[in-house]
C-alpha positions as CSV (number, residue, x, y, z in Angstrom):
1,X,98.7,-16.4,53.3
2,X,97.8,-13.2,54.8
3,X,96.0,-10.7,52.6
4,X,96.4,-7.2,53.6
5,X,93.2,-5.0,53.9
6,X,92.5,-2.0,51.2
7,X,93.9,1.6,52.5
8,X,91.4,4.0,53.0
9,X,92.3,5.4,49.9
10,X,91.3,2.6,47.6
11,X,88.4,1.9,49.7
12,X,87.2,5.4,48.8
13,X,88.1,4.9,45.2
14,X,85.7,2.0,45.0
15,X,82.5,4.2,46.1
16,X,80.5,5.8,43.9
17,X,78.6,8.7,44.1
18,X,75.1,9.9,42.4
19,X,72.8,12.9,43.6
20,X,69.2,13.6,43.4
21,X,67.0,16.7,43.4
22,X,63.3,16.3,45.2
23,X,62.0,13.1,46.8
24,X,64.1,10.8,44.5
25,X,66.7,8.2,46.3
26,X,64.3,7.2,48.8
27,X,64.7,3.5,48.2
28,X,68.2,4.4,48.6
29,X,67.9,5.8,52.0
30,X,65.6,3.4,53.1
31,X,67.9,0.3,52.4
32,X,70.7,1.9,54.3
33,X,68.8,3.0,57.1
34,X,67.3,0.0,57.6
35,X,70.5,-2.4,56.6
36,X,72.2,-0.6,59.9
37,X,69.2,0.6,62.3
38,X,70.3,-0.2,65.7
39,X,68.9,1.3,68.9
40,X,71.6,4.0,68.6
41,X,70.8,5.2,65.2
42,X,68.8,8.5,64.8
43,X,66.6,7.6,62.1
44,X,64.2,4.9,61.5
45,X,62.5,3.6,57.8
46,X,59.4,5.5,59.0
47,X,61.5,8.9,59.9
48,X,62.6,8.7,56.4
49,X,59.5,7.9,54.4
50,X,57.8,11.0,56.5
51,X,59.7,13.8,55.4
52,X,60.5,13.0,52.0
53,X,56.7,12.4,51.4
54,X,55.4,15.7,53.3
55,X,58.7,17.9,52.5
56,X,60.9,17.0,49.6
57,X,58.0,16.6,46.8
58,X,57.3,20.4,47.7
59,X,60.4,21.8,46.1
60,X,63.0,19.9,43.9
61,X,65.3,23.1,43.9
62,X,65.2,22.9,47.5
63,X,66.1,19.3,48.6
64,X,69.7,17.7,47.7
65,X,70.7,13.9,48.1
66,X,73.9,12.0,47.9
67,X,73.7,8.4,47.6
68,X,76.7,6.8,47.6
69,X,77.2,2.9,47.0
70,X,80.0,0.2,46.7
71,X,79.3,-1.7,44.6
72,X,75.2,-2.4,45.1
73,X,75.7,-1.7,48.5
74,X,74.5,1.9,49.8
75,X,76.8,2.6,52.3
76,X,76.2,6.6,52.8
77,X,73.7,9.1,52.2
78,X,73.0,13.0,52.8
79,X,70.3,14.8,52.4
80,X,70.4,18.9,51.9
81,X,67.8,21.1,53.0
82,X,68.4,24.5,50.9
83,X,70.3,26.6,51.9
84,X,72.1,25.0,54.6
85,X,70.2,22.2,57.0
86,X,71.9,18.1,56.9
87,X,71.0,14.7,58.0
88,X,73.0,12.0,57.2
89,X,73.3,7.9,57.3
90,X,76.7,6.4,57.0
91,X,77.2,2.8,57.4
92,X,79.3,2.6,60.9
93,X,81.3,0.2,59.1
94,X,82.9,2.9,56.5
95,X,83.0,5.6,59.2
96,X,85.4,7.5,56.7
97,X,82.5,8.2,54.6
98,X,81.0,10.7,56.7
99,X,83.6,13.1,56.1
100,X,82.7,12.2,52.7
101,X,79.2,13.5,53.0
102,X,80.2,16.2,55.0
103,X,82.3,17.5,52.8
104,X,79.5,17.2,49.5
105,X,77.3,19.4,52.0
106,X,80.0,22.1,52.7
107,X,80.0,22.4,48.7
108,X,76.5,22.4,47.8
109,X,75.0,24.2,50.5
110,X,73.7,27.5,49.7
111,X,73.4,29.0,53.3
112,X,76.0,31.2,55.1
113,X,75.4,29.3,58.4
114,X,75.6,25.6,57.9
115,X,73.6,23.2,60.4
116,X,73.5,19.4,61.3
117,X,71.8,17.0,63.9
118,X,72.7,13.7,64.7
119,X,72.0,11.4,67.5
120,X,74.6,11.5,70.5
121,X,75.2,7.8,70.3
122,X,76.5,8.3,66.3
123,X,80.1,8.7,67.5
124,X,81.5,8.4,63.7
125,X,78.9,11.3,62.3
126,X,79.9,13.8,65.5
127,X,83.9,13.0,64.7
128,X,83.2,13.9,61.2
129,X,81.2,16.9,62.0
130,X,83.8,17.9,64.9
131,X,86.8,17.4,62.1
132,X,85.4,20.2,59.8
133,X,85.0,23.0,62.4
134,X,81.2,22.3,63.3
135,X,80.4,23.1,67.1
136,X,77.7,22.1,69.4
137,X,75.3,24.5,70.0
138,X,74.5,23.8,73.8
139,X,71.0,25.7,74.4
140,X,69.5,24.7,71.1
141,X,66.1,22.9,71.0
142,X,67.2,19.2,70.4
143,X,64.8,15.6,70.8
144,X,64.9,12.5,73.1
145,X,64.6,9.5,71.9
146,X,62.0,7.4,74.2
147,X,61.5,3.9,73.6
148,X,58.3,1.6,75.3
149,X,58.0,-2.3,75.6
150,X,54.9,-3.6,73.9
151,X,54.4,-6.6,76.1
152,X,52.8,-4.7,78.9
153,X,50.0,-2.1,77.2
154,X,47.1,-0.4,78.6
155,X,43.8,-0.8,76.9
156,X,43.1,2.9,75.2
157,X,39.8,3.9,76.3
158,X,37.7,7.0,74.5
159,X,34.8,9.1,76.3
160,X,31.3,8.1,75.0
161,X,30.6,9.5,71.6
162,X,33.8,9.1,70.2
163,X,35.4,5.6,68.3
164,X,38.8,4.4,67.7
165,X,39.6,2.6,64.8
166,X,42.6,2.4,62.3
167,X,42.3,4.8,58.5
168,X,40.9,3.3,55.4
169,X,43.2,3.4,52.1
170,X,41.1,6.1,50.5
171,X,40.6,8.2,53.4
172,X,43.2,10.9,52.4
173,X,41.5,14.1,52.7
174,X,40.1,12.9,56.0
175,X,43.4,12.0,57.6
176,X,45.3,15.2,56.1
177,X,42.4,17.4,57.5
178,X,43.0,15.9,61.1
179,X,47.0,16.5,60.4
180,X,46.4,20.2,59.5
181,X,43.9,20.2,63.1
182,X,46.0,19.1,65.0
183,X,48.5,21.8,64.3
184,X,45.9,24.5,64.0
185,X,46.8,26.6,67.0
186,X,50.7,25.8,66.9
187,X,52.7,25.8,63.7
188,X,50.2,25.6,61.3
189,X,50.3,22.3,59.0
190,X,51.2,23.0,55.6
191,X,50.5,19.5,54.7
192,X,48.2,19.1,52.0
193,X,46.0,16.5,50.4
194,X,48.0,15.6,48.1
195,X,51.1,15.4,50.4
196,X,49.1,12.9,52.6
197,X,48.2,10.8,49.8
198,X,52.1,10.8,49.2
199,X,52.2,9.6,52.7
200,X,50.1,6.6,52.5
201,X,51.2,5.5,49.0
202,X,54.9,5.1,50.7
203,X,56.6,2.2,52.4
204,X,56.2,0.9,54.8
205,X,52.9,2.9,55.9
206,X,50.2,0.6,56.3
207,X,46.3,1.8,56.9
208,X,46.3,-0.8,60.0
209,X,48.8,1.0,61.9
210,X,47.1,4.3,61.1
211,X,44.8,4.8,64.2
212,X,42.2,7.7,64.5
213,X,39.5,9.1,66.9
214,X,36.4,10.1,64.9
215,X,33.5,12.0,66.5
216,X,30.2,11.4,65.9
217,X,30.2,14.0,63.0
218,X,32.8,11.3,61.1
219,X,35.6,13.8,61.8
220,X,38.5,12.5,62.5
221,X,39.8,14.5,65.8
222,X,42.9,13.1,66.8
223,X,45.7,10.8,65.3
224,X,48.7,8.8,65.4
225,X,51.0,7.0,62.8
226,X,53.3,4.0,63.5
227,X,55.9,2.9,60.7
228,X,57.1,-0.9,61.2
229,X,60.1,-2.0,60.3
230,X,59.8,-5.6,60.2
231,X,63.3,-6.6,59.5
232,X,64.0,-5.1,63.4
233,X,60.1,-5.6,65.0
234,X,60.3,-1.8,65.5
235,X,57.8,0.8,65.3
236,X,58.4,4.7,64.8
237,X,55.5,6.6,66.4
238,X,55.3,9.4,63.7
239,X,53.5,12.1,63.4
240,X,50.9,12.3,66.6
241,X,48.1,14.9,67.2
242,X,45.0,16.1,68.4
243,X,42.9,19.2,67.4
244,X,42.7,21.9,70.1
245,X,38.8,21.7,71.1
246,X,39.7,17.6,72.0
247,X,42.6,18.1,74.1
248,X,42.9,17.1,77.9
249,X,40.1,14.5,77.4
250,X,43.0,11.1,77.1
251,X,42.4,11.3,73.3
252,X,45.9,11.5,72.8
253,X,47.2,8.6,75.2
254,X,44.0,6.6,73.5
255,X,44.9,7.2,70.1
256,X,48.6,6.2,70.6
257,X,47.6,3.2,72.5
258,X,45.5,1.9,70.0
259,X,48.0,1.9,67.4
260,X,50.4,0.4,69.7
261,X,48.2,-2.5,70.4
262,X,48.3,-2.9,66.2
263,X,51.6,-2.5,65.8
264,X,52.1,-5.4,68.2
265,X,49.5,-7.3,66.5
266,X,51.6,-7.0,63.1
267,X,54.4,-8.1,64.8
268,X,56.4,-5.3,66.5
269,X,57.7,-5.7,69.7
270,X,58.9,-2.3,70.6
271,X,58.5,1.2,69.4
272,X,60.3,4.9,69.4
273,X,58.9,8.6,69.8
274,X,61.1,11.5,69.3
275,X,59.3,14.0,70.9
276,X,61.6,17.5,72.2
277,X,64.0,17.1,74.7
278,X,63.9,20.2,75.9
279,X,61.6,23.0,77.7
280,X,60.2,24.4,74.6
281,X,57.7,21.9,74.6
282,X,57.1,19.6,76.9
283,X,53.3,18.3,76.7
284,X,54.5,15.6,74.2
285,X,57.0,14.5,76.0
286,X,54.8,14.0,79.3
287,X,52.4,12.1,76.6
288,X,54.3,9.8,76.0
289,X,55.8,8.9,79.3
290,X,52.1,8.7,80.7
291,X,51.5,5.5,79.5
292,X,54.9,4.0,79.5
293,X,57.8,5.6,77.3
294,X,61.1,6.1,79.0
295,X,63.4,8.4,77.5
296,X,66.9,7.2,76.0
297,X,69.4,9.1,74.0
298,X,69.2,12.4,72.8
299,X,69.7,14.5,69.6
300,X,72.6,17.0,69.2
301,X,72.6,20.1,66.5
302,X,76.0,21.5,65.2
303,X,76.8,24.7,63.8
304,X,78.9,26.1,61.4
305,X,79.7,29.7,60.4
């Protein structure tokens, strides 16, 4: 006997929504994101632990999530950046969802222009996107995806007088000062202390994938983060920086090779950057494609209103 499949309706009938306010639902979107990471998914476990530690604990008013779940499984999420800024994670099993989410965003943002990105290879969040009237904004400043091998690394090498060597649990103010460095001269870092402390107390960060250059001072004077996500072997290279007065001495290929070398060591076999795509900043990208990132897919941003 044959049983016939639920209609969309009912399928929809069986998922349950709940929404959050600040960095609450992380687990959430952690267990989705990772539960259907592929190569072509926009966000990574590390993508998501970054800005909810650095960005939603800031303002609760400001930062809206939707979980929703069938049964135990999470199978969609949204989250809201006041008034009018989404990302989103729907299981590309239940593509109907994302209309779902993008429906809960159309009624809870606050913004008269409403704004999305997603990843060029997440067919089913572009259709939803598409269905409700957003449009792709052509010349808007978007990210590329670049993804390196980690069977095949240089060794990182520092000039004399400086060292490289991975953070220690309870050196928070250190590694927030060289965050806030490294943007100095740029868009100034408005991370904090306390938001790096938030950083290191979340999963999956670990200290050993944390690599730093420190001068002979014990200042810490450029940086770079890998989150691994051990159910894929995957590293997310995330954040990266160096402070002004170090720059164009190969701190910042060092740095990163360093913490590639770890991330293999703890069992990662490949990792991703997401620097800008485009012309509005291209050091990073040339950065990373110095000492073996190739670029891959790219990110798209939608408009509407």
């Amino acid at each position: 006997m044959q049983l016939s499949r639920p209609s969309g309706t009912a399928m929809l009938r069986s998922v349950q929504m709940t929404e959050y306010a600040g960095p609450d639902g992380l687990s959430d979107m952690q267990e989705l994101v990772q539960r259907t990471w592929s190569p072509v998914s926009r966000l990574h476990l590390g993508d998501v632990a970054w800005e909810r530690s650095v960005n939603a604990r800031r303002s609760s008013a400001n930062w809206r999530t939707a979980v929703w779940r069938d049964g135990d499984d999470v199978v969609a999420w949204g989250w809201l950046a006041q008034p009018g800024h989404l990302l989103m994670t729907v299981d590309p099993g239940r593509p109907e969802l994302a209309a779902t989410v993008v429906e809960w965003f159309q009624a809870t943002a606050d913004g008269p222009q409403l704004a999305a990105g997603v990843l060029e290879t997440e067919r089913h969040l572009l259709a939803a996107l598409e269905s409700a009237g957003f449009q792709l904004v052509d010349d808007a400043p978007y990210y590329t995806h670049h993804w390196i091998s980690l069977d095949a690394l240089a060794e990182p090498v520092v000039p004399e007088g400086l060292t490289l060597r991975h953070v220690q649990q309870d050196e928070v103010a250190k590694r927030a000062a060289a965050h806030r460095a490294a943007w100095s001269d740029l868009a100034p870092s408005k991370v904090t202390d306390d938001d790096m402390a938030e950083v290191m107390s979340t999963w999956p960060y670990r200290p050993e994938l944390d690599w730093v250059v420190e001068n002979e001072a014990g200042d810490f004077v450029a940086s770079a983060l890998i989150w691994l996500d051990e159910q894929h072997q995957v590293g997310l290279v995330e954040p990266v920086g160096c402070a002004p007065e170090y720059r164009r001495r190969g701190l910042g290929a060092a740095v990163n090779l360093a913490a590639l070398h770890a991330l293999r060591e703890a069992g990662g076999t490949k990792a991703v950057v997401c620097p800008r795509g485009d012309d509005g900043y291209p050091q990073a990208r040339a950065l990373y494609q110095s000492f073996g990132f190739r670029p891959g897919s790219r990110t798209l941003h939608l408009l509407l209103g």
